[in-house]
C-alpha positions in Angstrom: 42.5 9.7 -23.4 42.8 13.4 -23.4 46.3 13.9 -23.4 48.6 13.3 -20.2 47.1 14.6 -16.9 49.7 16.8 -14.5 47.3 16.6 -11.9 47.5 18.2 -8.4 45.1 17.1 -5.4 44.9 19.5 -2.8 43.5 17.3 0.0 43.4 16.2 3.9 42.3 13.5 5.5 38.2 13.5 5.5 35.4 11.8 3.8 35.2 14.5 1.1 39.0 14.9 0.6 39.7 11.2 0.2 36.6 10.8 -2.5 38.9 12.2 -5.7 42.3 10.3 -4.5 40.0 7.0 -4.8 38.2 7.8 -7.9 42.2 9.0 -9.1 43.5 5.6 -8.4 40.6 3.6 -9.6 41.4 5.5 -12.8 45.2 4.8 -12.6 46.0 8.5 -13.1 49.0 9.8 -12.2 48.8 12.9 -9.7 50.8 14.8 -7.2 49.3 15.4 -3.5 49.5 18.7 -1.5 48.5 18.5 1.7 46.3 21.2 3.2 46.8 21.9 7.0 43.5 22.3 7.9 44.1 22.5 11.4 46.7 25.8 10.7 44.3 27.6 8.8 45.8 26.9 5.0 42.5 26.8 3.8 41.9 30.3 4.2 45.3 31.6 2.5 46.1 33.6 -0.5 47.2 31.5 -2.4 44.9 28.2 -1.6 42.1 30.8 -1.9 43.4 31.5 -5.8 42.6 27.5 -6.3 39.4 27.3 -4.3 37.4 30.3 -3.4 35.2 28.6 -1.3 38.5 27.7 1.2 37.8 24.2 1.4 39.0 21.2 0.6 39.6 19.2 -1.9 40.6 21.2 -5.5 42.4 19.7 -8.6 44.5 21.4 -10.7 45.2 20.1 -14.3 47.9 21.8 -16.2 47.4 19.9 -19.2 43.5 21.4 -20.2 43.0 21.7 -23.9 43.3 25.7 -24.0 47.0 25.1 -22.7 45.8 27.0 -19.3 45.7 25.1 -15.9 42.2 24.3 -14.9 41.5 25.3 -11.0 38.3 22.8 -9.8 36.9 22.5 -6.4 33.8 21.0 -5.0 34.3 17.3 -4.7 31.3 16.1 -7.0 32.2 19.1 -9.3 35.8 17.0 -9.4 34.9 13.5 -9.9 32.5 14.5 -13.1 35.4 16.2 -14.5 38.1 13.1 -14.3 35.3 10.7 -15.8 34.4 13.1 -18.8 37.6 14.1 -19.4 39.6 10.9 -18.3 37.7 8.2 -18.2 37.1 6.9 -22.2 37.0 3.2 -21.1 34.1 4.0 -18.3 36.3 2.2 -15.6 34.0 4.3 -12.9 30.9 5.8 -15.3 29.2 5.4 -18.3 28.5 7.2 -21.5 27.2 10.3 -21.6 23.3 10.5 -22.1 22.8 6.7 -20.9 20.4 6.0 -18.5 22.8 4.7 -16.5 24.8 8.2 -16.6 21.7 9.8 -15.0 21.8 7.5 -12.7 25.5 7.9 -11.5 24.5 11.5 -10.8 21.3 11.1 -9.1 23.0 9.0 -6.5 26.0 11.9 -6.7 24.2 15.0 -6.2 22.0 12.4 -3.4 25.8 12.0 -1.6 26.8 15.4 -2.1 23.1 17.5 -1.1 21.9 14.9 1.4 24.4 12.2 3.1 27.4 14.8 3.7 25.6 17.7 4.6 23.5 15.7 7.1 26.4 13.1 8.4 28.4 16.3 8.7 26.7 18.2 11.2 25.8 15.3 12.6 29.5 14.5 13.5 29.7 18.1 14.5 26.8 18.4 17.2 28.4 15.0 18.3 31.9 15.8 18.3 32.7 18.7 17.8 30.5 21.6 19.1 31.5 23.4 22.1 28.5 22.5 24.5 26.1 19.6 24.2 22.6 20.5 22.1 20.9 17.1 22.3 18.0 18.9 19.5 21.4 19.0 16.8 22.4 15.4 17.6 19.0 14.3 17.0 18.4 16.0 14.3 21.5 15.2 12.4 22.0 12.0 13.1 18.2 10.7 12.6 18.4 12.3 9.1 21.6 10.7 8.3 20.1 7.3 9.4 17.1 8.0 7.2 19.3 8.8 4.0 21.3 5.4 5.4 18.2 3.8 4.9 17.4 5.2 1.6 20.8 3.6 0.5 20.3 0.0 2.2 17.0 -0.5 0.5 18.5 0.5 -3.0 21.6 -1.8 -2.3 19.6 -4.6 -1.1 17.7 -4.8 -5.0 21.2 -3.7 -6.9 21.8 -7.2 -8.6 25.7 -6.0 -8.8 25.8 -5.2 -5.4 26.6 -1.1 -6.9 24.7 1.7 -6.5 24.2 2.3 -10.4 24.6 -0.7 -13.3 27.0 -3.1 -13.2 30.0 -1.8 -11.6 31.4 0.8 -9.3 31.1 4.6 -10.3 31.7 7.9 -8.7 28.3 7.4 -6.9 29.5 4.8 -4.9 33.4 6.7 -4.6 31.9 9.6 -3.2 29.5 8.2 -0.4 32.1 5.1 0.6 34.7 7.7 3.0 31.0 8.7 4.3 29.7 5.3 5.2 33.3 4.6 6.5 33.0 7.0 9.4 29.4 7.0 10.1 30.4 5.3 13.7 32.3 8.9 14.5 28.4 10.4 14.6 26.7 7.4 16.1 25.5 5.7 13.5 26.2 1.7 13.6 26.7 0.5 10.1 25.1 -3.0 11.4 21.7 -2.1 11.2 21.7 -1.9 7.5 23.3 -5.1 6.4 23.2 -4.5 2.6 25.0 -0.7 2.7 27.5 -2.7 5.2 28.3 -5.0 2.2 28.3 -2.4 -0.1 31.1 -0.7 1.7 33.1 -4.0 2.6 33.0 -4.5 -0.9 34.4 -1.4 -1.9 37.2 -2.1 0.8 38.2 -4.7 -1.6 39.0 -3.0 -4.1 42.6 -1.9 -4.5 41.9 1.5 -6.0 39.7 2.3 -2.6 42.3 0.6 0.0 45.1 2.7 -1.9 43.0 6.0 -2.4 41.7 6.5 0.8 45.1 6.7 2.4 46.2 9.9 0.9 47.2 11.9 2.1 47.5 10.5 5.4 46.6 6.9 7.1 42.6 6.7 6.9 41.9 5.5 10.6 39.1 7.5 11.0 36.9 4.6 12.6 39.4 3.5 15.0 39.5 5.4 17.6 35.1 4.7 18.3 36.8 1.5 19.5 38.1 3.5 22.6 36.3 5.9 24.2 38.4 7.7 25.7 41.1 7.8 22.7 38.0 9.5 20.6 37.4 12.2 23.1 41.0 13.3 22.9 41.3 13.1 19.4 37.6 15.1 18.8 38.9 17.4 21.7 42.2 18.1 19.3 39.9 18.9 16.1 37.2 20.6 18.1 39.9 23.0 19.0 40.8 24.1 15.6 37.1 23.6 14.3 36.0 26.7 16.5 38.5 28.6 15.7 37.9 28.4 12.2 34.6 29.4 12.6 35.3 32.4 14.7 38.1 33.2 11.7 35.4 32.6 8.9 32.9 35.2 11.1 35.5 38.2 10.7 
């Protein structure tokens, strides 16, 4: 291993944010959790903004990079390809550099991080969260996302390991599991593609993922859907904070 992480998450509690907690416990790294307030604006400070440019979340800090300088990362695919290649000598969650199966991982990464969030995204925002009801962005959204769902059932269904790459779980399947785990929040039901409902029962079983997507709050993300009227209040709290982030990011 590369010498002894001092690792610092700077997280909250959404499908991108909980991706590098997993893929940190799968690893059995030790790290330390700061909790963005999303909801106050934290994003957007002086100080977060030194981490993260961009003012999202998550971002990693390592102290302990070879140059003796901290290391500021951010973008959540940008993340997990840094704690394989620099942490992850046994291939617990990857595989060797230049491997076919390497390749792979990221093909199905970059596929999570161009396609499945950006879509699922704003489809949970035309659902949820935007201020007035545009029945074109709901549609849109939400059909893509269910295409790209698709896409992801028929490759599961022919994965002899029941994995997205190879014989075992990697950072593909990390960073599109907190995805699939909310997809009823956008109106997407999981049953109608039974192999990518496996997939992500299966990755509930692991203890790395059941640990990791806890941090750094409960992950109940899907409970509320049970109860409609519990998930318009909740959506009604973030809604609130969503549009006026946007009106702050307009200035």
């Amino acid at each position: 291993m590369a010498g002894q992480p001092d690792l610092t998450l700077y997280t909250a509690q959404t499908p991108n944010g909980i991706k590098v907690s997993i893929a940190l416990e799968e690893l059995g790294l030790p790290y330390k959790t700061h909790a963005v307030s999303l909801s106050t604006g934290e994003q957007r400070t002086p100080s977060y903004l030194a981490i993260n440019p961009n003012g999202r979340i998550p971002a990693l800090t390592d102290a302990n990079f070879p140059d003796g300088q901290p290391i500021h990362l951010f973008e959540s695919g940008s993340i997990l390809q840094y704690l394989v290649a620099r942490y992850d000598p046994e291939h617990k969650i990857s595989y060797p550099a230049g491997s076919r199966e390497h390749y792979a991982v990221n093909s199905w990464l970059f596929f999570q991080n161009a396609g499945v969030g950006p879509m699922q995204g704003q489809a949970a925002h035309f659902t949820r969260y935007a201020p007035e009801k545009i029945q074109y962005g709901v549609d849109r959204y939400t059909n893509e996302s269910r295409r790209l769902y698709g896409v992801l059932d028929k490759h599961l269904a022919q994965s002899a390991s029941g994995y997205l790459v190879g014989d075992r779980c990697t950072i593909a399947d990390i960073s599109l599991w907190g995805w699939t785990a909310s997809c009823a929040w956008c109106g997407i039901n999981i049953d109608e593609f039974p192999a990518l409902k496996a997939w992500r029962d299966r990755m509930l079983a692991r203890p790395g993922v059941e640990k990791g997507r806890h941090v750094p709050s409960p992950h109940k993300i899907s409970d509320p859907v049970k109860d409609a009227e519990q998930a318009e209040k909740q959506a009604a709290e973030i809604r609130k904070w969503v549009q006026e982030g946007m009106k702050a990011d307009a200035k």
